[in-house]
Every structure is written in structure tokens, then in C-alpha cells.
LUMKE-391617 format. One record per residue (C-alpha): x negated, y negated, z negated. Coordinates in steps of 0.5 Angstrom, whole numbers, padded with zeros to 4 digits, always signed. Example, Ala and Ser with C-alpha at 12.3 -4.5 7.8 and 13.67 -1.06 7.14 Angstrom:
BEGIN
-0025+0009-0016-0027+0002-0014
! end
This chain:
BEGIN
+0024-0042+0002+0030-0040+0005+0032-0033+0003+0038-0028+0007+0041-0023+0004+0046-0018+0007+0045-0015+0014+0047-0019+0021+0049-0017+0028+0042-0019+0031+0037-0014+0025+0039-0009+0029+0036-0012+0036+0031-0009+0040+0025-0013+0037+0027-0010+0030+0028-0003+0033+0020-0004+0034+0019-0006+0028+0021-0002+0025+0018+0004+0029+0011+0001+0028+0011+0000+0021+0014+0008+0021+0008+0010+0025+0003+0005+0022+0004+0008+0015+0005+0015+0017-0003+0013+0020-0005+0010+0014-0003+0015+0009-0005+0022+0014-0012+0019+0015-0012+0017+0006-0009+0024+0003-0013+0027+0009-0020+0025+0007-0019+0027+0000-0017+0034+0002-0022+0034+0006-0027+0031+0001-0024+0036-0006-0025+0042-0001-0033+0040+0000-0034+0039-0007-0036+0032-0007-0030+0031-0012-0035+0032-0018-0037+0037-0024-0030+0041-0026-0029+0038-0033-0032+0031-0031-0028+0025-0034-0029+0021-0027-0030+0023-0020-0036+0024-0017-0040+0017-0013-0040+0020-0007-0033+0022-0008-0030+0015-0010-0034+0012-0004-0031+0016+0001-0024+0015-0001-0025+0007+0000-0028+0008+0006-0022+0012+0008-0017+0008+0005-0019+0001+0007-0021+0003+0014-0016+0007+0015-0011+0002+0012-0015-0004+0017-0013-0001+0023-0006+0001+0021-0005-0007+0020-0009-0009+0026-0004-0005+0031+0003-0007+0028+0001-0015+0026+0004-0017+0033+0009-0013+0033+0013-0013+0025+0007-0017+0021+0003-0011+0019+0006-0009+0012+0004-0002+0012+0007-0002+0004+0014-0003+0001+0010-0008-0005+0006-0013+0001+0014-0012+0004+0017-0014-0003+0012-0019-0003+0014-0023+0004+0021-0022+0001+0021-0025-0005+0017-0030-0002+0021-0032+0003+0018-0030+0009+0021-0025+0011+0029-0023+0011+0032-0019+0005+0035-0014+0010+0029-0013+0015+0025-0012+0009+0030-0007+0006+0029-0003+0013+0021-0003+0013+0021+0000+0007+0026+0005+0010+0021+0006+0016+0014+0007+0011+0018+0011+0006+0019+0015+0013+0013+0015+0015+0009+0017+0009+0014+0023+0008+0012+0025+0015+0005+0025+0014+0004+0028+0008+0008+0034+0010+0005+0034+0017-0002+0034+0013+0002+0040+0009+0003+0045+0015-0004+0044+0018-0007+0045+0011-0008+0053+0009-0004+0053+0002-0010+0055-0003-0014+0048+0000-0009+0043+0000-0011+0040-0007-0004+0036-0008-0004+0034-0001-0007+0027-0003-0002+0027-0009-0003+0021-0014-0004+0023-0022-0007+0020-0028-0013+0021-0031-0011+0020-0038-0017+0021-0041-0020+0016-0039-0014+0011-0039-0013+0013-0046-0020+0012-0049-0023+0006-0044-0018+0003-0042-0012+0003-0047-0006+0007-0048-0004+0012-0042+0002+0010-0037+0002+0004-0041-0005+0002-0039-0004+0005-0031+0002+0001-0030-0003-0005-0031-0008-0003-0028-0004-0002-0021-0001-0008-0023-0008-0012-0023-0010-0009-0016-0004-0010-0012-0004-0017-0015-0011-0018-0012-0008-0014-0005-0003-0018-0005-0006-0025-0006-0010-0024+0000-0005-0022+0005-0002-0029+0002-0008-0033+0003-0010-0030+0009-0004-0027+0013+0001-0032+0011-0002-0039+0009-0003-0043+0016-0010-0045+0013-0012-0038+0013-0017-0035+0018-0011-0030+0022-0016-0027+0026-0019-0024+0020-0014-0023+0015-0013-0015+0018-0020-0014+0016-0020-0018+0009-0014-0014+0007-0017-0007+0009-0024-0010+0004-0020-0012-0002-0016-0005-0002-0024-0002+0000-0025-0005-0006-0019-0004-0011-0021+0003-0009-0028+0003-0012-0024+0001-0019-0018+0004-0018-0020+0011-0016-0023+0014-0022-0016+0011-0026-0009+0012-0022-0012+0015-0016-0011+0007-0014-0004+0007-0010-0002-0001-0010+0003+0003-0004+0010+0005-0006+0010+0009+0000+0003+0012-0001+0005+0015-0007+0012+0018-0005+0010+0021+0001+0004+0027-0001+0009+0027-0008+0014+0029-0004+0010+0035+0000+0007+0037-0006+0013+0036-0011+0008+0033-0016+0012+0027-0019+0008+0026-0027+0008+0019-0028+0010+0018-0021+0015+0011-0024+0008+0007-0025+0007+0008-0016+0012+0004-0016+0014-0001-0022+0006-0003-0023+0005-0005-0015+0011-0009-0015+0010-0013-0021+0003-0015-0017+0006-0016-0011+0012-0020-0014+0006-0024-0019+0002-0025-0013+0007-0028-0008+0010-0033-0012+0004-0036-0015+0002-0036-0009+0008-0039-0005+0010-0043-0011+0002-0047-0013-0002-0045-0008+0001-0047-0001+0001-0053+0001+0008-0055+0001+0008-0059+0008+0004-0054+0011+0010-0048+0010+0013-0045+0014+0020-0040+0013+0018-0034+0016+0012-0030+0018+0010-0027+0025+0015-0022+0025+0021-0027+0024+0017-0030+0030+0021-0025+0034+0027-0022+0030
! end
């Protein structure tokens, strides 16, 4: 495992400049057509009875499949060009890792940080203001956090610890390993989020992405409880990518870089 810190001459190439423009925009996607469809999923009542301790079924199923579709093809139209990272945690992951440089991944995240705000705020001006339902904004549902799960922010924070842990494994096993089957990895990594979606939904509002989270905080300025998007998915991410990197890999089979390293 070789890690590089501090920024050099060749970051700032013509394929990092790709890279970087192709997480801004596979992460604006991503997170458009996520806080899009629960806009329009709250405004056609599909949400749940006003009172009600859980969102609808229908209401959870349509935001998994929107996320992980969404998140699918977001991933599959920047893996040949950045590595299809879509999330300051899986990015987090690749760095700690080892496999992808400090300062590269430092401008990932710059670049998806970007590109939620932007989304979010698109969503913002296209949305009349009575309908925009939080724009997609992540919060806790504390009543059942507090009565099934454990202790509020507390039982949040694990929750999307557990979730991304699980996000992340299977990028590693499936993306990053040299065993993993490649050309199944975008689809893998877009049905484990679907899944996570169906657990996570009804608790946190199932983030596992930092940037998912900031963006529509942003254009809705609702930050309650908004440390546990960020803390929860980078525990998970760092859990999973050392363990994985560090037990599971084979060690002559491993290799410094992902794809995007290929190419910087």
C-alpha cells in the first residue's frame, strides 16, 4: 500500500481535470434524480399517513429504486474516466486504502461536494416553493430511532455506519479487487445501495454519501443532525476498506492504484 500526500505538478493534468469534471457531474446526476424523485414522490402523496411512524412501502420502494438506478448509471458513465466514486465516503475508502492518491481524492470530493450543491439548487429553482418538500433534505426519524433501534443521533450514527460499511465492501470486492467480476461492479454497487435504501429509508433517510446529504442541506438550509451524514458513512467506509484491503485481499494479487491511477 503506498500512500501520497501533498499535491504534485502532474495532479493538475488534463486527465485529473477529466476527473474531476466527471465526478462534478456524475454526482450532480446522482443526487438530482435522488432528491428529485422524493420531491415528486412526498408531492403525490405516496409519502405515508401525516402522523405515521414509517414512510409509506410504496414511498420506500420508489426512493430505492431511484437512488440505486440512478446511482447505477452515475457510476457506469465515470468509471472509465475517474473510477465512478459518486461519494466523498467510497472516495474516502480508496484513499485510505491506498488506492487512490491523498490529493486527487482531496479533489474528488471538492468536485461531488460541487456537484450535489448544484443539483440541489438546480431542483431548488425548478420546484415552486409551497412543493419543494426540503428538496430531498436528509433528517431523523427520532421516533423510531428512539423507541426500536436505540438512542437517537447515537443509534443514527450506526445505523449509517452499518450501511455504508456494506456500500463500501462491495465497491472493494467488486470494483477494486482484481478477482471481482469489473464488469458487474456498477450494477452490484447500484443494488446493494437499493438495498441499503429499503433499511435505511425509514431511519436516517439512508445517505451513505456525504455529499448527498450536504447538497439539498444547502439549498433547503436544514442542517439538524447533519454531523451524522458525514461521521456515520466515513466510519463505514474507512471500517470496510481496511478490512478488506488488509484481510480480505490477496496480497499477491494487489495492486497500488484503481483505474483512475491508470490514467493520472
Amino acid at each position: 500500500m503506498s500512500i501520497q500526500l501533498g499535491f504534485q505538478q502532474e495532479d493538475f493534468g488534463i486527465q485529473t481535470l477529466r476527473g474531476v469534471i466527471a465526478e462534478l457531474f456524475g454526482t450532480a446526476l446522482f443526487v438530482f434524480i435522488g432528491c428529485g424523485a422524493v420531491v415528486v414522490a412526498i408531492n403525490s402523496g405516496v409519502a405515508g399517513a401525516t402522523g405515521a411512524a414509517a414512510p409509506s412501502p410504496a414511498f420506500v420502494t420508489a426512493i430505492a429504486l431511484a437512488h440505486g438506478l440512478a446511482f447505477f448509471f452515475a457510476v457506469s458513465m465515470t468509471t472509465g474516466v475517474s473510477g465512478g466514486f459518486i461519494n466523498p465516503a467510497i472516495t474516502f475508502a480508496a484513499v485510505m486504502a491506498g488506492r487512490l492518491k491523498v490529493s486527487t481524492g482531496v479533489l474528488f470530493v471538492g468536485a461531488q461536494v460541487l456537484g450535489a450543491v448544484l443539483a440541489a439548487l438546480a431542483l431548488k429553482g425548478i420546484i415552486a416553493g409551497p412543493y419543494e418538500a426540503g428538496l430531498g433534505a436528509h433528517s431523523l426519524n427520532h421516533t423510531l430511532l428512539e423507541n426500536q433501534v436505540g438512542d437517537g443521533a447515537g443509534a443514527a450514527l450506526l445505523v449509517e455506519a452499518i450501511l455504508t460499511f456494506a456500500l463500501v465492501y462491495v465497491v472493494f470486492a467488486t470494483a477494486i479487487d482484481p478477482r471481482g467480476p469489473k464488469n458487474l461492479a456498477p450494477l452490484a454497487i447500484g443494488l446493494v445501495l437499493m438495498a441499503d435504501y429499503f433499511v435505511g429509508l425509514p431511519l436516517t433517510g439512508a445517505s451513505m454519501n456525504p455529499a448527498r446529504s450536504f447538497g439539498p442541506a444547502v439549498a433547503a438550509n436544514m442542517w439538524s443532525d447533519h454531523w451524522v451524514y458525514w461521521l456515520g458513512p466515513l466510519i463505514g467506509a474507512g471500517v470496510a476498506a481496511l478490512l478488506y484491503e488488509f484481510v480480505i485481499m490477496e496480497k499477491e494479487d494487489s495492486f497500488v492504484a484503481v483505474v483512475i491511477e491508470e490514467s493520472l
